[in-house]
C-alpha positions in Angstrom: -34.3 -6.9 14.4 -36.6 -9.8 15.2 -37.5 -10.2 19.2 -36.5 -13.4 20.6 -39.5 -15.5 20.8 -40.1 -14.8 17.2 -36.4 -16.3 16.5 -36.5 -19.5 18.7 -39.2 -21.6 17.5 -37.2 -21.0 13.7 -34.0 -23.0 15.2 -33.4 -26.6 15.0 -30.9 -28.7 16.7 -28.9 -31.3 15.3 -26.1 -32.8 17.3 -24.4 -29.9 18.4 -25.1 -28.2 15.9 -28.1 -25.9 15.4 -29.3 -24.6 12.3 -32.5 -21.5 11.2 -35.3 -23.0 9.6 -35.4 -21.1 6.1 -38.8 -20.1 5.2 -39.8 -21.8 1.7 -40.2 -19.3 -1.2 -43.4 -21.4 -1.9 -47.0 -20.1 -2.7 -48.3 -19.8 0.7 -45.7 -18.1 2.0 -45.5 -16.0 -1.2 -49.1 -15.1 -1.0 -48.5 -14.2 2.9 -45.5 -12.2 2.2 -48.1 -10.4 -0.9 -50.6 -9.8 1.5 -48.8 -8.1 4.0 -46.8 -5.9 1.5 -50.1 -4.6 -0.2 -51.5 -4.2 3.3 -48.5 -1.9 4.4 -48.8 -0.3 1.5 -52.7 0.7 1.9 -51.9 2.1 4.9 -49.8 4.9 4.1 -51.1 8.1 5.6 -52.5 6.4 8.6 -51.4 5.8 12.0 -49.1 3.7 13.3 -51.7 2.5 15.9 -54.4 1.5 13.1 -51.5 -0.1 11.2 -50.8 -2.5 14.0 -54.3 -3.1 14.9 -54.6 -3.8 11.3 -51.6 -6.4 11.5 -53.5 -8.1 14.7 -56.2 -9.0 12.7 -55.0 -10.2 9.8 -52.7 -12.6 11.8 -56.2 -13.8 13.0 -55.6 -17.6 15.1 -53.0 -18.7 11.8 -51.1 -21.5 13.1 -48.2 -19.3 11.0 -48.6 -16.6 13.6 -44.9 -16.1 14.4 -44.3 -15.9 10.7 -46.7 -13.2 9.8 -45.1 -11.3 12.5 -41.9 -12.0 11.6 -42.8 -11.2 8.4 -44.3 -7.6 8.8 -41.7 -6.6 11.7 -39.4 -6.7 8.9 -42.1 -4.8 6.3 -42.3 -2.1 9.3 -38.4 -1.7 10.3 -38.4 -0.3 6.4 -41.1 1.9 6.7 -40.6 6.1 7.9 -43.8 7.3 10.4 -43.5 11.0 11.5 -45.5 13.6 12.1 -45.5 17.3 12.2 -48.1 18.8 14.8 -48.3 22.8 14.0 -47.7 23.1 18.5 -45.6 21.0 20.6 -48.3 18.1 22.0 -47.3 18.6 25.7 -47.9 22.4 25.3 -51.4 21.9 23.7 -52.0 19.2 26.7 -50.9 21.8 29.4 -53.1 24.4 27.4 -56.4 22.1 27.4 -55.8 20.7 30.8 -55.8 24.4 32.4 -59.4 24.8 31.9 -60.2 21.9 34.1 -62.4 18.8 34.2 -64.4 18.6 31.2 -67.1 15.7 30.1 -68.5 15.1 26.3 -71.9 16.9 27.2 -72.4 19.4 29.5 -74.4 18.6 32.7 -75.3 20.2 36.3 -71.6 20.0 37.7 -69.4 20.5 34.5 -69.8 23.5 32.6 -67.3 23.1 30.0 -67.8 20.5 27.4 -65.2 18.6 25.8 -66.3 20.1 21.9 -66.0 24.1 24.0 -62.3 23.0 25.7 -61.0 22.3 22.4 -62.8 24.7 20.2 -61.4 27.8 22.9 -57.6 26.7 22.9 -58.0 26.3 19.2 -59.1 30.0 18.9 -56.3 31.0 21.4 -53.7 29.3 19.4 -54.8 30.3 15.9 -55.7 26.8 14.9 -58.6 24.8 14.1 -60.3 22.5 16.1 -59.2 19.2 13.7 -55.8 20.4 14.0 -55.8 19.9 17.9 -57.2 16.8 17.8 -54.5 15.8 15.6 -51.7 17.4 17.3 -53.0 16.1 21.1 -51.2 12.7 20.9 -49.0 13.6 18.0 -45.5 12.1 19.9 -46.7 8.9 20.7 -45.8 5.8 18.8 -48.8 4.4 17.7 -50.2 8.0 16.4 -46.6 8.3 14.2 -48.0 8.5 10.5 -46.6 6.0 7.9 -45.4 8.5 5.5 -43.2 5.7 3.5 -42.9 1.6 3.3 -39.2 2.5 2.4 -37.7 1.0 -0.3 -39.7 -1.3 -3.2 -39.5 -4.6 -1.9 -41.7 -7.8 -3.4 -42.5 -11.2 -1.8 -39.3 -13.0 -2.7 -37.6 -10.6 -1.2 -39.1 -10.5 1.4 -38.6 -13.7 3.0 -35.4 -13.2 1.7 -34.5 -10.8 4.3 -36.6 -12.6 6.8 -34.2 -15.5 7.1 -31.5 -13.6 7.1 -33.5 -11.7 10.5 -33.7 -15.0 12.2 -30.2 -15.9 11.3 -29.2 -13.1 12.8 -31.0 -13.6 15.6 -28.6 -16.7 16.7 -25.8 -14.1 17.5 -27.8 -12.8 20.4 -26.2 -15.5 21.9 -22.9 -15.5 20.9 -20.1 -16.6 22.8 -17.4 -16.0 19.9 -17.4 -16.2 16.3 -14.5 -17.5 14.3 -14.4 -15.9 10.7 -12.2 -17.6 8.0 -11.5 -14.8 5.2 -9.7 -14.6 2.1 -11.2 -11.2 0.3 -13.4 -8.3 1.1 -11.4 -6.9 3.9 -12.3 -3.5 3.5 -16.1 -3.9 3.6 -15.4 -6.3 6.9 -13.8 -4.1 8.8 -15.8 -0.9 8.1 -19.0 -2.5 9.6 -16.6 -4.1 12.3 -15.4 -0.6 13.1 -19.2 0.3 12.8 -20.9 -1.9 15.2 -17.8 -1.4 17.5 -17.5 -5.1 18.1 -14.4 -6.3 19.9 -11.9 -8.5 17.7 -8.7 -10.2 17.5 -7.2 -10.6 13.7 -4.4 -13.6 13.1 -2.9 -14.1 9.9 -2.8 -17.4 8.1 0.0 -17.2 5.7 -1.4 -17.4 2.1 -4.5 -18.3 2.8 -5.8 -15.4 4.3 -6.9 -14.1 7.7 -8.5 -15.4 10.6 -10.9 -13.1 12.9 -12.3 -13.5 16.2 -14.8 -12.0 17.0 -16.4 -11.9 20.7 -20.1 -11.7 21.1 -22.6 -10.4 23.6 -21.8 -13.3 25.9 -18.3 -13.1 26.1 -16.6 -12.7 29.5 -14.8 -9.6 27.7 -18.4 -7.3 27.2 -20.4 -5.8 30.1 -23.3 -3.9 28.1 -24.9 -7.2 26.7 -28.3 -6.3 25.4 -27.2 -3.1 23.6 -23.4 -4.9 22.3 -25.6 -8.4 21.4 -27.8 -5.6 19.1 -24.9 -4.4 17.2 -23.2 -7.7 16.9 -26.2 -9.2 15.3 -26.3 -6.4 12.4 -22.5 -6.8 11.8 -23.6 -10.2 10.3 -24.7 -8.9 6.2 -20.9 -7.1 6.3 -19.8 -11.1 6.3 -21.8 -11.9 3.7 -20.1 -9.3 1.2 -17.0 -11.5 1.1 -16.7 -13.9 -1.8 -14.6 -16.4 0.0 -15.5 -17.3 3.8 -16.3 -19.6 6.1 -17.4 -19.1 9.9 -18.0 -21.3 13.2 -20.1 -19.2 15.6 -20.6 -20.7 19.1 -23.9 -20.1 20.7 -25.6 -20.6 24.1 -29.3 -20.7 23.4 -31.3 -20.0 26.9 -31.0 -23.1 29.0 -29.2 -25.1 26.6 -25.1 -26.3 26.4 -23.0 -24.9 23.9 -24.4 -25.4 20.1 -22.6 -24.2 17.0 -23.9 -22.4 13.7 -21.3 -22.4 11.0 -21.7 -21.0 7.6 -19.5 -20.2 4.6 -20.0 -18.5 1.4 -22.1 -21.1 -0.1 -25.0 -19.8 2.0 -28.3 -18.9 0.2 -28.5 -16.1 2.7 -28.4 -12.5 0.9 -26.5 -9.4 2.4 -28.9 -6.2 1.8 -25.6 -4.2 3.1 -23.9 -2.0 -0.5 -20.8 -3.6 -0.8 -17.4 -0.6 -1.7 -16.5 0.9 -5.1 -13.7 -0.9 -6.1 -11.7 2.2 -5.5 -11.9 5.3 -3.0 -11.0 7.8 -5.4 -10.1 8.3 -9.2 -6.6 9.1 -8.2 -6.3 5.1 -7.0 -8.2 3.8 -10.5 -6.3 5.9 -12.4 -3.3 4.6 -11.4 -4.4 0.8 -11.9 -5.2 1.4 -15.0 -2.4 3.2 -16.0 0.1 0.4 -14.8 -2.4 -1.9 -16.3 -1.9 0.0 -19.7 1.7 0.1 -19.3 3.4 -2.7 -17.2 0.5 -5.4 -17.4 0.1 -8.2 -20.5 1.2 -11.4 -20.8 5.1 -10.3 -20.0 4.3 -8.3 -17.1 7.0 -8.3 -14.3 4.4 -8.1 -11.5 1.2 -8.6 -10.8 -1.1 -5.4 -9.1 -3.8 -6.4 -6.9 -6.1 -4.2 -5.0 -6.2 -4.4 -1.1 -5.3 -8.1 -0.6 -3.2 -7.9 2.3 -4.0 -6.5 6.5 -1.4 -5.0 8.4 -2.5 -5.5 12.2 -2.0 -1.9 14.3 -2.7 -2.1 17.6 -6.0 -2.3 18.1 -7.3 -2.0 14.6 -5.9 -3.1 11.0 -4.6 -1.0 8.1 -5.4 -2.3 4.4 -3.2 -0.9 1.9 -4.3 0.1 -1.5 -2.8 -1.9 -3.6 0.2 -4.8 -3.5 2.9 -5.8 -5.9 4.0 -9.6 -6.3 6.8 -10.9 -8.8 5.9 -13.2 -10.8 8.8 -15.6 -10.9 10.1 -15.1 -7.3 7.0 -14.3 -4.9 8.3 -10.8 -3.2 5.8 -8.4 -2.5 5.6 -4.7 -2.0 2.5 -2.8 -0.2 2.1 0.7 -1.5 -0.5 2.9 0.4 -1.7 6.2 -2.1 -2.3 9.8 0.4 -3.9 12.2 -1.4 -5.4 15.3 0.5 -7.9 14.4 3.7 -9.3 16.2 6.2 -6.4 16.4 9.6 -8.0 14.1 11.6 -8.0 11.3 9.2 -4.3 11.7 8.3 -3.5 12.0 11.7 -5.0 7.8 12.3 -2.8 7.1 8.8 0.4 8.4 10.3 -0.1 6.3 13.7 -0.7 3.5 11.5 2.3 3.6 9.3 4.0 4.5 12.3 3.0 1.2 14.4 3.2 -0.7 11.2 7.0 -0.3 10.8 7.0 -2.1 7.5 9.6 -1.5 5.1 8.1 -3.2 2.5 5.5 -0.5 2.8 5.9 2.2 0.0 4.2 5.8 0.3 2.8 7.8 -2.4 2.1 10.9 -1.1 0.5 14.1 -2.9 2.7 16.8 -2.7 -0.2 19.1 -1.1 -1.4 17.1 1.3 -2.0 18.4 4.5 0.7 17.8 6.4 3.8 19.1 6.6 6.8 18.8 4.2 8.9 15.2 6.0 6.7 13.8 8.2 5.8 10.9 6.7 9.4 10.0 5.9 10.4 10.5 9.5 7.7 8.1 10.3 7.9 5.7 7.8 9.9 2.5 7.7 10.0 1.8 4.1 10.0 4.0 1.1 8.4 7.7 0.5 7.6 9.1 -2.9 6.1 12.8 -3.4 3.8 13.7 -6.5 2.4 16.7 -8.1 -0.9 15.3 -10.2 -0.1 11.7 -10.1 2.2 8.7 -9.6 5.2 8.6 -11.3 5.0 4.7 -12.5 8.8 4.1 -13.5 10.1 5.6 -9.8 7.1 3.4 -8.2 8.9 0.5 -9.9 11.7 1.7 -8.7 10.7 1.8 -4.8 8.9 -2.0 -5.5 12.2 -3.4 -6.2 13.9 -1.6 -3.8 11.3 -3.0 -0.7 9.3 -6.1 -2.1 10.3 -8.6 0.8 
């Protein structure tokens, strides 16, 4: 994440709105963003102090300053240091300091020289001198070895991922972000879950749903710095949606109110792995077998794969699939519950339970771990009970029976 002063001077205000600065994919920049990779690169196996020092001095008195930084704090976020001292550094410091006062050559009120100091511990511990030298700092930042720049990344890439840094920046100061969304919900609220950010879901009938989110400067959070952090990586999840649009409202320092808004049209890229289309072959197995069976031209209903939120409490449940006649509109929700671990059957099961939807039809795998009625005592709509898989004709069955 980009500090602040590097994400400032990239905003610009128009009316009240206020809108990052992309960085051009032009041949300056290009050659910058070149340099800087092939630098990083050439410094594998180095410290993290010469690495910086390194940085310093390329930067140089450019006028582009807050770009090459910007720039190689994302390069660096990528890359893995570490470093694996054969002692503990605080030991070998304890071990070295014992002997007392030392100086680099020997003289009338110092016995013990520097070179003696280290070569003795290194004898006592079974080590050689290099290796102490090495080791003496080992757990601080700057003498961290870049072991990795991470994963490939080239130029255009680059400041790719740049603007989408100081774009997320902006929701440092977020008030509250209002999210217009029609797909994608699964991806949405895993990184919402994730980043534990606080939210209020409303549907819009047909059109889909409308979430609130409440940023670091809301009058609902306390822990501002460390929330305002996790808000402004929840931003890439939004970006995995095909069809969105978004109005966040931001108090820059000393400045009134601004807005940022953004929909999917956006040139910003998510770097964030969007979800398999489905959690388990058990669920694409049975879309393609209804596909194969009940689908064509004269199918009855149409299938669709987690296109509808049912709002629980404090969170939301997204059934696996939903069934919608064709001629008439009524739809059925069907939710597949194969075998999980306890814990995550015992959430399902206080979702369907606060859901109370009848139009909401169980499949349930006969050995699931649970035992034999619960989910019928719980459930307000239908329950069905398989051995390998989903009988289609009895799911039919249950559709008809529920679709609302």
């Amino acid at each position: 994440m980009l500090k602040s002063e590097l994400i400032l001077p990239r905003l610009k205000k128009r009316g009240n709105q206020v809108i990052p600065l992309a960085l051009p994919q032009d041949y300056h920049y290009l050659k910058i963003a070149n340099d800087l990779i092939l630098f990083v690169k050439a410094h594998i196996g180095r410290s993290r102090g010469e690495l910086d020092d390194g940085l310093r001095a390329y930067e140089g008195e450019s006028l582009d300053y807050r770009i090459i930084r910007g720039l190689a704090n994302v390069l660096v976020s990528r890359c893995v240091f570490g470093h694996d001292p054969p002692i503990n550094p605080i030991e070998l410091r304890m071990a070295l300091f014992e002997q007392g006062p030392v100086t680099i050559k020997s003289d009338l009120l110092t016995v013990t020289t520097r070179e003696q100091a280290v070569a003795e511990t290194a004898t006592k511990l079974g080590i050689s001198p290099k290796q102490i030298e090495q080791a003496l700092f080992a757990d601080l930042l700057e003498e961290r070895i870049l072991l990795s720049t991470g994963q490939i990344i080239n130029p255009v890439d680059l400041i790719a991922r740049y603007n989408l840094e100081v774009a997320r920046g902006l929701f440092y100061w977020t008030r509250e972000v209002d999210i217009i969304v029609r797909d994608g919900y699964k991806d949405l609220f895993k990184y919402i879950k994730l980043f534990k950010l606080m939210h209020t879901v409303y549907p819009i009938p047909e059109h889909g749903y409308n979430v609130i989110l409440h940023g670091p400067i809301s009058p609902f959070v306390k822990s501002t710095i460390r929330y305002g952090l996790q808000f402004a990586k929840f931003i890439p999840a939004l970006l995995l949606c095909k069809s969105w649009r978004m109005d966040a409202e931001v108090h820059l320092p000393e400045r009134k109110a601004l807005h940022y808004t953004l929909d999917d049209r956006t040139p910003l890229r998510s770097h964030f792995k969007a979800s398999n289309l489905f959690d388990s072959r058990l669920e694409a197995d049975f879309a393609s077998e209804f596909e194969e069976k009940y689908g064509g031209t004269k199918r009855k209903w149409e299938l669709a794969r987690e296109d509808e939120l049912i709002v629980v409490s404090d969170t939301v449940m997204i059934p696996d699939f939903s069934m919608t006649h064709r001629k008439d509109g009524r739809r059925a929700l069907i939710e597949i519950i194969g075998f999980w671990h306890p814990q995550y059957l015992q959430r399902k099961l206080r979702k369907i339970r606060e859901a109370g939807r009848s139009d909401l039809i169980l499949l349930v795998y006969e050995s699931a771990n649970v035992a034999q009625g619960v989910f019928e005592e719980i459930s307000a709509g239908e329950v069905l009970t398989f051995r390998k898989k989903p009988v289609l004709k009895d799911v039919l069955a249950a559709v008809e029976k529920c679709a609302v």
